[in-house]
N, C-alpha and C positions, 0 to 999 in steps of 0.2 A: 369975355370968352364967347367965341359963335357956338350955337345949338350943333355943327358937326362935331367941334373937338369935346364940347362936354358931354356927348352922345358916346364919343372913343372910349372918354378917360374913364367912365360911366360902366363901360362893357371892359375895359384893359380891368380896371382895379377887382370891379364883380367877378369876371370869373375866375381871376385870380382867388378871390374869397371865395367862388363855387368849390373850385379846384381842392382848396383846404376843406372846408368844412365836407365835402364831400367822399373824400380820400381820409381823412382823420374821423370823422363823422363815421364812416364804414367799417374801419378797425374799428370803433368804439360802439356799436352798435346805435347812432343816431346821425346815420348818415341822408335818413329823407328830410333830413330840415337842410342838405341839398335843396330840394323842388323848394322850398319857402325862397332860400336865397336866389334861386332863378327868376321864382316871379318878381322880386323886390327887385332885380336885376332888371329883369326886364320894363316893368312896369316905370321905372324910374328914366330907364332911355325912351321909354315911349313919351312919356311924359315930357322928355327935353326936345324929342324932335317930329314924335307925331307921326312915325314912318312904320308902322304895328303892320300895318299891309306888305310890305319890303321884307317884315321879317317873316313871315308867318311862312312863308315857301321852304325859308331854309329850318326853320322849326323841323315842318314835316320831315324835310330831309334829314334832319339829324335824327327823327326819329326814325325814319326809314331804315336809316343807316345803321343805327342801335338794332332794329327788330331783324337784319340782315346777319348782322357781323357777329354779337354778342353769342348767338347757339352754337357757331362755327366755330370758338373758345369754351364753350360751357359745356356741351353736351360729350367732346371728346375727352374731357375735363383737363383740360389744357392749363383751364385755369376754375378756382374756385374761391367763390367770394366770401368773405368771413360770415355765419348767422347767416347764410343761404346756399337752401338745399336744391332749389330748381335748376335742373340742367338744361332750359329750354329759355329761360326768361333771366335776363339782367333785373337785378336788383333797381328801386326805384333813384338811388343814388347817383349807377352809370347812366339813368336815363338822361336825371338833371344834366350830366357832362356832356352828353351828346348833343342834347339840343343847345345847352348854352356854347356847347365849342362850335359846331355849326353855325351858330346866327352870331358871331362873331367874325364870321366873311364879311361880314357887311359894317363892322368897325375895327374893332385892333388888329384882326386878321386880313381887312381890306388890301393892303399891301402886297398879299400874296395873290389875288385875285389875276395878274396878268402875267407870274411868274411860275408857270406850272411845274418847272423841272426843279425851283429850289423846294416848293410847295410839297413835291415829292422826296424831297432829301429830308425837307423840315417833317414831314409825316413819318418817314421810316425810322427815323433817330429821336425826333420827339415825341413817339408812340411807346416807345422801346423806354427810353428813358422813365415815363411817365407810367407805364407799368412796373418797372422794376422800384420804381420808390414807392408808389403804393402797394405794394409787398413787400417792401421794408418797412413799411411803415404799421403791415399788420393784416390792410383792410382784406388781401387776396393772399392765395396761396397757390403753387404751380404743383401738383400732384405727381407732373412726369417730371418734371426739370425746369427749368428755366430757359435752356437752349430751343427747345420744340417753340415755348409762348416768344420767346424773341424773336424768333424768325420771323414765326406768323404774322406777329405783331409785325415786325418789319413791312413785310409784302402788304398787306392789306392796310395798313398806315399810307404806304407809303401810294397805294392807289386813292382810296379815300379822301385826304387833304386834296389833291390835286382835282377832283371830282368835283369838290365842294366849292373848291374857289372859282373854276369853271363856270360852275353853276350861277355860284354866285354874280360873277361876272354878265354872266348870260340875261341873267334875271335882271339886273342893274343895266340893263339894254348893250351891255360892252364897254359902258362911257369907261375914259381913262382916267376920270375922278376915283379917287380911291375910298371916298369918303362925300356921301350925298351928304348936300347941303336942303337942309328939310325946312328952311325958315321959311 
């Protein structure tokens, strides 16, 4: 197995396990052992490919992204997060998902990197999606309804993804590799 694909499967399988423990972890009130599974997450793809420098931009960005978006949901209380009261600041849970869904342009998400218009259909339905289960699931609740955070979610999903993979792209100099080869 090359250090690209186990660098993927490394990032595909983790944030899937971010995505749970984080989401289930939030309805049950031990949703920051999120940030532990990030860093194992990450620490383990660095460790296969040594690319810590590649990711560290879209980090930022994902945190960017978080300190941008989350108030624009929280503060109008659009939406509100199980065991947290602050309307200004995402819970340490959403953080882990931002950065880990971020720096995952640079593997399982790689793919979308030169596809910006599916990148935008996959943000507006898989944002929407991905909020409504975890309100089913407990972790959040929609104070006005669920039609107001759908939308939102929709439009600003549906810009974001396409932002990130851009970015990503950009940063990865444009190559049409979808997936750097760090050996």
């Amino acid at each position: 197995m090359n250090r690209s694909f186990a660098a993927l499967a490394v990032n595909f399988v983790g944030f899937q396990l971010l995505w749970f423990v984080a989401v289930y972890g939030g309805a049950r009130g031990w949703g920051g052992w999120a940030l532990a599974v990030l860093v194992v997450m990450q620490g383990l793809v660095w460790a296969i490919n040594r690319g810590w420098r590649r990711d560290l931009p879209l980090l930022a960005a994902g945190a960017l992204a978080c300190a941008l978006c989350e108030p624009a949901w929280l503060a109008p209380g659009l939406i509100r997060y199980q065991d947290w009261s602050l309307n200004w600041l995402a819970p340490a849970w959403i953080w882990a998902l931002w950065l880990g869904f971020a720096v995952s342009f640079n593997y399982s998400l790689a793919w979308l990197r030169r596809r910006l218009l599916l990148a935008a259909l996959f943000g507006g339905v898989g944002g929407v999606f991905s909020v409504t289960v975890g309100i089913h699931l407990g972790a959040a609740s929609t104070p006005h309804g669920w039609w107001p955070l759908a939308m939102t979610y929709c439009v600003v999903w549906a810009l974001v993804v396409p932002m990130l993979a851009y970015g990503a792209r950009r940063l990865a100099g444009g190559a049409d590799k979808e997936v750097h080869d760090y050996a």
